[in-house]
PAMARKE-29178 format. One line per field, with one value per atom (N, C-alpha, C): residue in one letter; z, y, x. Coordinates in steps of 0.2 Angstrom, whole numbers. Each point is the difference from the previous one (the first is absolute). Example, Ala and Ser with C-alpha at 12.3 -4.5 7.8 and 13.67 -1.06 7.14 Angstrom:
2
code	[A	A	A	S	S	S];
w	[39	0	0	-4	1	3];
v	[-28	6	6	5	6	5];
u	[66	-4	4	-2	4	-4];
REM end
This chain:
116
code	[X	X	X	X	X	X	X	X	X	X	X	X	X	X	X	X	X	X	X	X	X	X	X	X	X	X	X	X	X	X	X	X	X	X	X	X	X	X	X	X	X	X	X	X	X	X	X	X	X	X	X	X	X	X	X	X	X	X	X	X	X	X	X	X	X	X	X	X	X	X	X	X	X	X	X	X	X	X	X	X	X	X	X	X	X	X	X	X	X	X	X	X	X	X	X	X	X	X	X	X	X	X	X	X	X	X	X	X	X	X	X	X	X	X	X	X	X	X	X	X	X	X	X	X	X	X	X	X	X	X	X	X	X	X	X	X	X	X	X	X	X	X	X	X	X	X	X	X	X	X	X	X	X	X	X	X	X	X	X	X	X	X	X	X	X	X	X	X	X	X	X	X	X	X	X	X	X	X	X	X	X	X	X	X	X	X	X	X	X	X	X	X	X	X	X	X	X	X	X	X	X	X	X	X	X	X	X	X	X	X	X	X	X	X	X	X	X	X	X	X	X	X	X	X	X	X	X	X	X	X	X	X	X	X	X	X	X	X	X	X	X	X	X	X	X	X	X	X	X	X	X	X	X	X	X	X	X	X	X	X	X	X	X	X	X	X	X	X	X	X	X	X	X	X	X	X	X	X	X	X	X	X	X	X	X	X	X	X	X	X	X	X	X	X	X	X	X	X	X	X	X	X	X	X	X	X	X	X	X	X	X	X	X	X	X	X	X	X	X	X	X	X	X	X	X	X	X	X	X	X	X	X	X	X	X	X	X	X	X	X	X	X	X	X	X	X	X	X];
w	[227	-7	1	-2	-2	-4	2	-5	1	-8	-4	-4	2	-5	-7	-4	-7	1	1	1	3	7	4	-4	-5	-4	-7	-1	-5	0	8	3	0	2	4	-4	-7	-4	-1	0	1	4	7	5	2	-1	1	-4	-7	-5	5	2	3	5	4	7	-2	-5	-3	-3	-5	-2	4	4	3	9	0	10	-2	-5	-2	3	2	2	-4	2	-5	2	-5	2	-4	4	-5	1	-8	-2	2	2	0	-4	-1	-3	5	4	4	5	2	5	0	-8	-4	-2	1	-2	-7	-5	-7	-3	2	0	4	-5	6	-4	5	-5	7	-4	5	-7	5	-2	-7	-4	-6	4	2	3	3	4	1	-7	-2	-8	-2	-1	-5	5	5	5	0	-2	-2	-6	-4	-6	0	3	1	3	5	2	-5	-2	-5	-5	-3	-5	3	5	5	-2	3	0	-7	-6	-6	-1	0	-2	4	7	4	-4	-2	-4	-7	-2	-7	0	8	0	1	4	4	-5	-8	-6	-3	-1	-4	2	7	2	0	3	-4	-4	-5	-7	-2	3	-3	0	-7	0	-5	-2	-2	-8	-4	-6	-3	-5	-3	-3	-1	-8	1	-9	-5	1	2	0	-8	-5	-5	-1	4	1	4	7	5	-4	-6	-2	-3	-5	-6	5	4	5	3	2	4	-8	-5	-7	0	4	0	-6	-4	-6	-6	-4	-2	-5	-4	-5	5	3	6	-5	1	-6	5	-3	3	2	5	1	-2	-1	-1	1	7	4	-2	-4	-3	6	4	5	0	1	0	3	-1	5	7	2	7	3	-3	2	-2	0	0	-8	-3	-5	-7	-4	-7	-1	-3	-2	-9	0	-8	0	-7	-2	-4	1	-6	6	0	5	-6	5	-5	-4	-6	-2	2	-1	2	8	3	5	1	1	-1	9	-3	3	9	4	5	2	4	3	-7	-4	-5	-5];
v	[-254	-3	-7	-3	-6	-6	-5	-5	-4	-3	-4	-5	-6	-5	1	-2	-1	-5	-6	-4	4	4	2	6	2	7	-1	-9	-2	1	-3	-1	5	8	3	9	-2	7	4	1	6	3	-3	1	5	-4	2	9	0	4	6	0	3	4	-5	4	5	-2	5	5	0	6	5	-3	2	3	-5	1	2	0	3	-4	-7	-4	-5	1	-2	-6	-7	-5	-5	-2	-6	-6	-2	-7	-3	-5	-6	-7	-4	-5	-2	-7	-4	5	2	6	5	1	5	7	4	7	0	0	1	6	3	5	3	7	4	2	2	3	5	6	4	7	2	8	3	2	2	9	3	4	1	-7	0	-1	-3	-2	6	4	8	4	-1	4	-1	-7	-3	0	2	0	8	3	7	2	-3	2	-4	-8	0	5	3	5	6	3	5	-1	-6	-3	0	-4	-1	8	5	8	0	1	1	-3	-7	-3	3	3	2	7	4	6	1	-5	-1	-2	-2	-3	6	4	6	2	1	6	-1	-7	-5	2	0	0	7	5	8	0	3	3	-5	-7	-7	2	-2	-1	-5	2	-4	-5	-4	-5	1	0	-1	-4	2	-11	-3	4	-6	-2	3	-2	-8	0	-5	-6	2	-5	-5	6	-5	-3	2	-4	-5	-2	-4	-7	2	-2	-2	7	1	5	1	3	-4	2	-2	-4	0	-5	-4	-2	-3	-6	-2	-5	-6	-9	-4	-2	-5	-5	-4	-5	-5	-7	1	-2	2	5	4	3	1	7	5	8	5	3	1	3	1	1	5	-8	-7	-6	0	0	-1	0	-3	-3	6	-2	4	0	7	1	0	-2	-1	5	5	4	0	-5	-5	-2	-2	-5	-6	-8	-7	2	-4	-1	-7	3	-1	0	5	2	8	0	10	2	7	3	3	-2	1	8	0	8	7	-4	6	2];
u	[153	-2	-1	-6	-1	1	3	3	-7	0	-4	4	0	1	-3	4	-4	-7	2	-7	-6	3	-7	-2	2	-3	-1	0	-4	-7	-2	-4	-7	6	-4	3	1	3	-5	-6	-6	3	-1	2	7	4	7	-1	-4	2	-2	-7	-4	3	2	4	5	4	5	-4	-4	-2	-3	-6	-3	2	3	2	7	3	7	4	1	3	5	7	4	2	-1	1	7	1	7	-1	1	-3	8	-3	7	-1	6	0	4	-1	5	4	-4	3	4	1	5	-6	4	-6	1	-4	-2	0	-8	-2	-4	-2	-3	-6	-8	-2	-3	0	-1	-6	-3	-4	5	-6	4	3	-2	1	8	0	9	3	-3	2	4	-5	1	6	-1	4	9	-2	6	4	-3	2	2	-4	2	7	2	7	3	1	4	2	-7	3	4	-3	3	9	2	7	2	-3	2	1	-3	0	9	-1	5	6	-1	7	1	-3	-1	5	-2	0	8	2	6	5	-1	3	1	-6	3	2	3	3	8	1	7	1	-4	4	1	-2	0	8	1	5	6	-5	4	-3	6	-2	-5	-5	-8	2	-2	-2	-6	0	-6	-3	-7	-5	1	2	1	7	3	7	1	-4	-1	-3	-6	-2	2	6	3	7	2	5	-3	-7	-4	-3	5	-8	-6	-2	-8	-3	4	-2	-4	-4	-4	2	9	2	6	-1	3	4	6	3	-2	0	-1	1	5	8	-1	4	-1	-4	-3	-4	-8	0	-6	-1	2	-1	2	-3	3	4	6	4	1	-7	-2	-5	3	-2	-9	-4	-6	0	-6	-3	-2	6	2	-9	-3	-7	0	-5	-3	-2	1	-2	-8	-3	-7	-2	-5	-3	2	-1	-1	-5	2	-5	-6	-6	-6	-1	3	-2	-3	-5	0	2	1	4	-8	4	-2	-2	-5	-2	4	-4	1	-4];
REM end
């Protein structure tokens, strides 16, 4: 695998890109002799990302089968213990229960309402 400074693949980034995509060579940018990043073939990209799922499934599969046989809660049950339910009260602090930012049921006024 090849190390490239940042500086020298400012220089020479066509380059660098090409070699990856095409020569399928995976390269590692450095800063001050520290490894940073990588850019490698989208190919390994995809391949990559494929066993991650592979193992998420694996993790996924290995929970349900822990839990057979263990008493459910209700997703609105979890929600309204989380107050993530929709009339969420508001503390004192004007935050919701579940910490994050009590919601307006109105957009401001003279603001209209986004992506709708």
């Amino acid at each position: 695998m090849m190390e490239v400074s940042i500086t020298e693949a400012r220089d020479d980034l066509a380059e660098l890109l090409n070699r990856a995509a095409y020569g399928k060579e995976r390269l590692v940018l450095t800063r001050h002799g520290k490894k940073l990043v990588a850019v490698i073939p989208f190919e390994d990209l995809q391949a990559l990302e494929a066993l991650e799922d592979r193992r998420d499934i694996q993790k996924a599969d290995a929970a349900r089968r822990e839990s057979e046989g263990q008493p459910r809660v209700a997703w609105k049950q979890v929600k309204a213990e989380l107050g993530l339910t929709k009339k969420a009260k508001k503390t004192a602090s004007g935050r919701s229960p579940a910490g994050g930012p009590a919601r307006r049921s109105t957009p401001r006024a003279g603001r209209p309402r986004s992506g709708r």
